[in-house]
C-alpha positions as a printed NumPy array, in Angstrom:
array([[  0.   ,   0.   ,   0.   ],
       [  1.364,   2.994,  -1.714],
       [  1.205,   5.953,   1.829],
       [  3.756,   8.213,   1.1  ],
       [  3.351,  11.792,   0.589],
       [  7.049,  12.731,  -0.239],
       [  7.072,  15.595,  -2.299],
       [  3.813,  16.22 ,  -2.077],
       [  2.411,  19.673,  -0.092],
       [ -0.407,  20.08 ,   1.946],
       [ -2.323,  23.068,   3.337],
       [ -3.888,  22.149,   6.648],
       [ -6.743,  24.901,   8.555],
       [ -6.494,  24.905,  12.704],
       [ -3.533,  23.   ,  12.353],
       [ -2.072,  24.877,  15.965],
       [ -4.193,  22.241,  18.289],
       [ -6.553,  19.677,  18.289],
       [ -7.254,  17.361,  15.459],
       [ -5.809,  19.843,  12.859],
       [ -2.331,  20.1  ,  15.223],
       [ -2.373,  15.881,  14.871],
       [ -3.285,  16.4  ,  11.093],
       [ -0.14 ,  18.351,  10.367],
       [  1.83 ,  15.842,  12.324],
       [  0.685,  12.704,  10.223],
       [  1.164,  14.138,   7.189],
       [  4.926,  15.253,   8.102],
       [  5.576,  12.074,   8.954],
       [  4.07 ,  10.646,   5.869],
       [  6.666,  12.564,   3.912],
       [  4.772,  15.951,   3.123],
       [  5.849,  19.628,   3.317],
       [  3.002,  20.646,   5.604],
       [  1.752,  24.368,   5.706],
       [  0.234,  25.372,   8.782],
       [ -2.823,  27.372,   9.108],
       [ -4.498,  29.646,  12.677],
       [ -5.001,  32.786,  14.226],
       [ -2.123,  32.115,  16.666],
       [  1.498,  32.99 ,  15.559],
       [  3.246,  31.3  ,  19.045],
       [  0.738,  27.911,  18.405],
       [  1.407,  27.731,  14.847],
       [  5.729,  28.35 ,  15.609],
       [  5.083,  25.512,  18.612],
       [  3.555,  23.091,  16.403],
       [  5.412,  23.651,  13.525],
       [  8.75 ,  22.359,  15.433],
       [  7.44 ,  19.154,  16.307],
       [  6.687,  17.797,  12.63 ],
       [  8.746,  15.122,  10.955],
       [ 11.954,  16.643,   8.607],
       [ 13.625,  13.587,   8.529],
       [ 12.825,  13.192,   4.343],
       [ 14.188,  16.461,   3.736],
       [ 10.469,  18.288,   4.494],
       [  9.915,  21.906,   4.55 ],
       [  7.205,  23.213,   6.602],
       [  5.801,  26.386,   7.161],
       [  2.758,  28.292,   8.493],
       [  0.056,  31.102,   7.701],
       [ -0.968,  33.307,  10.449],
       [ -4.481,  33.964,   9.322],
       [ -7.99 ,  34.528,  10.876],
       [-10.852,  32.956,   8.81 ],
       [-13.581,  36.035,   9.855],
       [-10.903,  38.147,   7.247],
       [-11.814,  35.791,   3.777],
       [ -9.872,  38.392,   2.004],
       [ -6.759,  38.59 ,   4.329],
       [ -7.423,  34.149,   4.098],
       [ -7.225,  34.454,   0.365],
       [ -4.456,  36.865,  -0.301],
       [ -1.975,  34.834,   1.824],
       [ -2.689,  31.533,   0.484],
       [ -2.618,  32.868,  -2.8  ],
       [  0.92 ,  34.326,  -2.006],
       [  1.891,  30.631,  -1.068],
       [  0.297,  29.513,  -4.201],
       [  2.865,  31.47 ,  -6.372],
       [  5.284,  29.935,  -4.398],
       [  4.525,  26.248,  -4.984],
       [  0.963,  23.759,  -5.562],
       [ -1.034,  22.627,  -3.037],
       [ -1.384,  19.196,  -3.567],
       [ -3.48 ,  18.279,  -0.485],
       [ -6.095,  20.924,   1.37 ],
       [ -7.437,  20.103,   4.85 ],
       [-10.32 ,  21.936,   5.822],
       [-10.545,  21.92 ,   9.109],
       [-12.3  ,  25.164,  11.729],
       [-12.968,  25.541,  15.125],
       [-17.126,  24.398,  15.632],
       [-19.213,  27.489,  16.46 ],
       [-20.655,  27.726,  20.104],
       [-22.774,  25.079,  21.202],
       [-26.477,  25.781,  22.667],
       [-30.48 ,  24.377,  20.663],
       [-31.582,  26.067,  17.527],
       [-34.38 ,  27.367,  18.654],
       [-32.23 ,  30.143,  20.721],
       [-29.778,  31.058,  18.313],
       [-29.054,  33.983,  16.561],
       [-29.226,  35.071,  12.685],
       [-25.522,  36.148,  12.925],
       [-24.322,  32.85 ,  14.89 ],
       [-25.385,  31.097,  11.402],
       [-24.008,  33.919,   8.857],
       [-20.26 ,  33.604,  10.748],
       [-20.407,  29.884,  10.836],
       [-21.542,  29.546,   7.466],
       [-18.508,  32.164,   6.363],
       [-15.902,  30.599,   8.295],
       [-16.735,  27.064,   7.246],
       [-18.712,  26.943,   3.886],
       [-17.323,  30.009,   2.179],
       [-13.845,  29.506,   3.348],
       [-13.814,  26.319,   2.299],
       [-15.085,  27.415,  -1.315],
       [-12.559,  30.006,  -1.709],
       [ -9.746,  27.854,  -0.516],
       [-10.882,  25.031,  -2.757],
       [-11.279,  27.422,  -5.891],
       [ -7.492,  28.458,  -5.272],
       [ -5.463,  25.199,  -4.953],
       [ -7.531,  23.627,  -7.571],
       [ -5.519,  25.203, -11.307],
       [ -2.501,  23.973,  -9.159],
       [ -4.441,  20.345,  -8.739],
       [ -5.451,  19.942, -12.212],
       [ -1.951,  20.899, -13.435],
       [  0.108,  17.994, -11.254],
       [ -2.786,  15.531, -11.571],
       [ -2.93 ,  14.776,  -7.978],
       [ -5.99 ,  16.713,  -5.304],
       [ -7.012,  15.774,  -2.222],
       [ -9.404,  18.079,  -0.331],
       [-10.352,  16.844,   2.77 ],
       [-12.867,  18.459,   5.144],
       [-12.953,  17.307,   8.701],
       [-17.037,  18.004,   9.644],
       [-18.733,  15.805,  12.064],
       [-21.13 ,  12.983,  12.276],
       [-24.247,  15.625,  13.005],
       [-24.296,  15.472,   9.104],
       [-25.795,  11.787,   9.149],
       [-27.791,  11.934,  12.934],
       [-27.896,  16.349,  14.185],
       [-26.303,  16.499,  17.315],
       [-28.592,  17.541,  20.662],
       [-27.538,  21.279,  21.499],
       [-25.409,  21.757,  18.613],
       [-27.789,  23.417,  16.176],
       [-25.624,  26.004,  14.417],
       [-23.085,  23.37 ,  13.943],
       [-25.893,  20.387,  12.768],
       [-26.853,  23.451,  10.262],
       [-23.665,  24.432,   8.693],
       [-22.171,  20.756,   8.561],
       [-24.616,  19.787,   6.533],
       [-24.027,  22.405,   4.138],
       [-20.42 ,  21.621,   4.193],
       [-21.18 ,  17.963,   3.66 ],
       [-23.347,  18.555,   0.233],
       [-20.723,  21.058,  -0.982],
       [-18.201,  18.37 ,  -0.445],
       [-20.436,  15.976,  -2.397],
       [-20.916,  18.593,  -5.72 ],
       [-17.351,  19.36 ,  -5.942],
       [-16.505,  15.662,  -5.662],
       [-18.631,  15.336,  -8.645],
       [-17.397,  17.84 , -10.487],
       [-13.375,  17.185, -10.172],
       [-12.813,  14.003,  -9.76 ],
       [-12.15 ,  13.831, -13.417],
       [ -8.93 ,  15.443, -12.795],
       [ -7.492,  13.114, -10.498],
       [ -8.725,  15.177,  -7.234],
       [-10.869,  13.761,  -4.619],
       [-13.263,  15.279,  -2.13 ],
       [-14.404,  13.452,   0.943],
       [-15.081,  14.21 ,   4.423],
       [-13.817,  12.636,   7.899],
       [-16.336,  12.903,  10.721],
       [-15.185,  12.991,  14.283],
       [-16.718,  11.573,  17.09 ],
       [-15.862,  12.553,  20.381],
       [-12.891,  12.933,  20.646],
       [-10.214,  14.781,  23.068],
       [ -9.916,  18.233,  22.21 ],
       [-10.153,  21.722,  23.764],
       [-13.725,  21.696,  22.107],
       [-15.285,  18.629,  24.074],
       [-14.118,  19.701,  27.107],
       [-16.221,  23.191,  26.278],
       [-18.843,  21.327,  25.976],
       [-18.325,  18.607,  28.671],
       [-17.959,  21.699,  31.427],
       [-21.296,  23.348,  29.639],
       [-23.512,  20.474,  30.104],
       [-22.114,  19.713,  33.295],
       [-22.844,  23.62 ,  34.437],
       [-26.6  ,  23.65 ,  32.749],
       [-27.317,  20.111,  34.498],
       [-25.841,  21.008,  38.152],
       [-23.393,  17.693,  37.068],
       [-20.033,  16.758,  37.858],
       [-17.501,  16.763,  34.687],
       [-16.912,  13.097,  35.442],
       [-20.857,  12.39 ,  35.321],
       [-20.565,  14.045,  32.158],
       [-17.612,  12.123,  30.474],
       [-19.154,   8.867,  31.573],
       [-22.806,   9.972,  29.732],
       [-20.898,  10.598,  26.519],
       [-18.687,   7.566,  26.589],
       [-21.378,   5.449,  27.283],
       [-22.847,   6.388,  23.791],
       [-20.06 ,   4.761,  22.23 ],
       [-19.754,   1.341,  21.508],
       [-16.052,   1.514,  22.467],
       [-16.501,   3.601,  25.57 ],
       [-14.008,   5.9  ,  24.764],
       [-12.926,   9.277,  23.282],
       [-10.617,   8.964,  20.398],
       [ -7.173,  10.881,  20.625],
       [ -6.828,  13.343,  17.955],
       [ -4.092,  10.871,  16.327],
       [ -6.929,   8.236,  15.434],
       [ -8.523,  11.081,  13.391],
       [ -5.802,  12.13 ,  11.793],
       [ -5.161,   8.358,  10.913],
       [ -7.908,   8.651,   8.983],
       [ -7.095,  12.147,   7.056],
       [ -3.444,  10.331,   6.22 ],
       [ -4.964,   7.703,   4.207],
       [ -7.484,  10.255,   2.167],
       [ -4.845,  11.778,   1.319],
       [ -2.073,   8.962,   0.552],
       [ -2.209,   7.574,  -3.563],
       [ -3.493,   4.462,  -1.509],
       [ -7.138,   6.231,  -1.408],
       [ -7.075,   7.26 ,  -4.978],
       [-10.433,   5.488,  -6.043],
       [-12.329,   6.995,  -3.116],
       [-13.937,  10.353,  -3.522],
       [-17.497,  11.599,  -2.396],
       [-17.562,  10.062,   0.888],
       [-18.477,  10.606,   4.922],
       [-16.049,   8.748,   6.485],
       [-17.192,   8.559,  10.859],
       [-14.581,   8.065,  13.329],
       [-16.642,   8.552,  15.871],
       [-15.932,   3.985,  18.081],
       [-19.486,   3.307,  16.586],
       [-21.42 ,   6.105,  17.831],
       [-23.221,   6.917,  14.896],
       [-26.225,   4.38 ,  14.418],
       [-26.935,   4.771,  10.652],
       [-25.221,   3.517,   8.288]])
């Protein structure tokens, strides 16, 4: 099984912690000159000296904020003059958590901009680069709310959706070039995010944290969280020549939790 990614150079979003951090780290050690992306120069500089250079990678990062689409678009397109982006990893920080029927008209408009639109104009600009080496991957790390919505996550069950059938149309559309589109969907797994929204429903409910945890591990078949590095597992091989037939696709790793199929 063909996994290498030498020579090949990938563009990863929220790559200073969390799943995107682990993302960067898996591809580096795949072989690939990772570009970082985040708000948060110190993050980005921390992270970026912990990935793999032992194949003769170069890495580098993008201080950007994804609320400034054009400040977003006029540094990647700087990169872009520099070199193709052979593998894009979409990947944002989930809006605040709390039920639909409380939220906001702007809580949708900034997640839909940060995620959706982002994610278009990102797409649109490492695509001539795609078509020209014969090799895409875009890969957009959404959640399993897009096959069952989440309970109190209605801005998010909203916008991954959206996400999810964008993925699907451009999939469609360019996989005639060589570039795939699919999506990875998380479970629960151990970021900054889950324990947000661990120490919210523990607050709301008058719970302990530990009540909490045991609630949502119970869901899962394999009673467990997943480490960031089991997610990023899964990005790895979307992106590797091994996954070169598979395009259009929700891929959960989420231990079992989601009950459809």
């Amino acid at each position: 099984m063909n996994l290498s990614l030498l020579h090949k150079n990938t563009l990863v979003g929220g790559a200073s912690a969390g799943i995107g951090r682990a993302v960067a780290i898996e591809l580096a050690a795949l072989g690939a000159n990772v570009t970082l992306m985040a708000r948060t120069e110190s993050a980005l500089q921390e992270t970026i000296a912990t990935l793999d250079t032992s194949q003769g990678q170069k890495h580098g990062y993008l201080t950007v904020d994804f609320s400034d689409s054009q400040g977003l678009l006029t540094a990647v397109s700087a990169l872009l003059e520099r070199q193709p982006v052979h593998i894009l990893v979409n990947n944002t920080g989930g809006p605040a958590g709390g039920p639909i029927t409380e939220a906001r008209g702007e809580a949708f408009l900034m997640t839909y901009h940060n995620h959706l639109i982002c994610n278009q104009l990102l797409a649109q600009a490492v695509l001539p680069g795609m078509k020209a080496e014969g090799y895409g991957r875009i890969i957009n790390i959404i959640s399993t709310s897009v096959k069952e919505p989440l309970d109190n996550l209605g801005v998010s069950n909203t916008t991954r959706w959206a996400v999810a059938a964008w993925a699907k149309t451009w999939a469609n559309e360019v996989g005639q070039f060589g570039i795939s589109v699919n999506n990875v969907l998380p479970g629960f797994t151990r970021t900054g995010r889950l324990e947000e929204i661990i120490e919210k429903r523990a607050s709301t409910n008058e719970a302990t944290k530990e009540s909490v945890e045991n609630q949502f591990k119970n869901q899962v078949p394999m009673r467990r969280f997943a480490e960031p590095s089991e997610v990023a597992a899964a990005v790895a091989f979307l992106a590797s020549p091994a996954a070169s037939y598979i395009n259009g696709i929700n891929l959960p790793v989420d231990g079992g939790r989601t009950r459809s199929l």
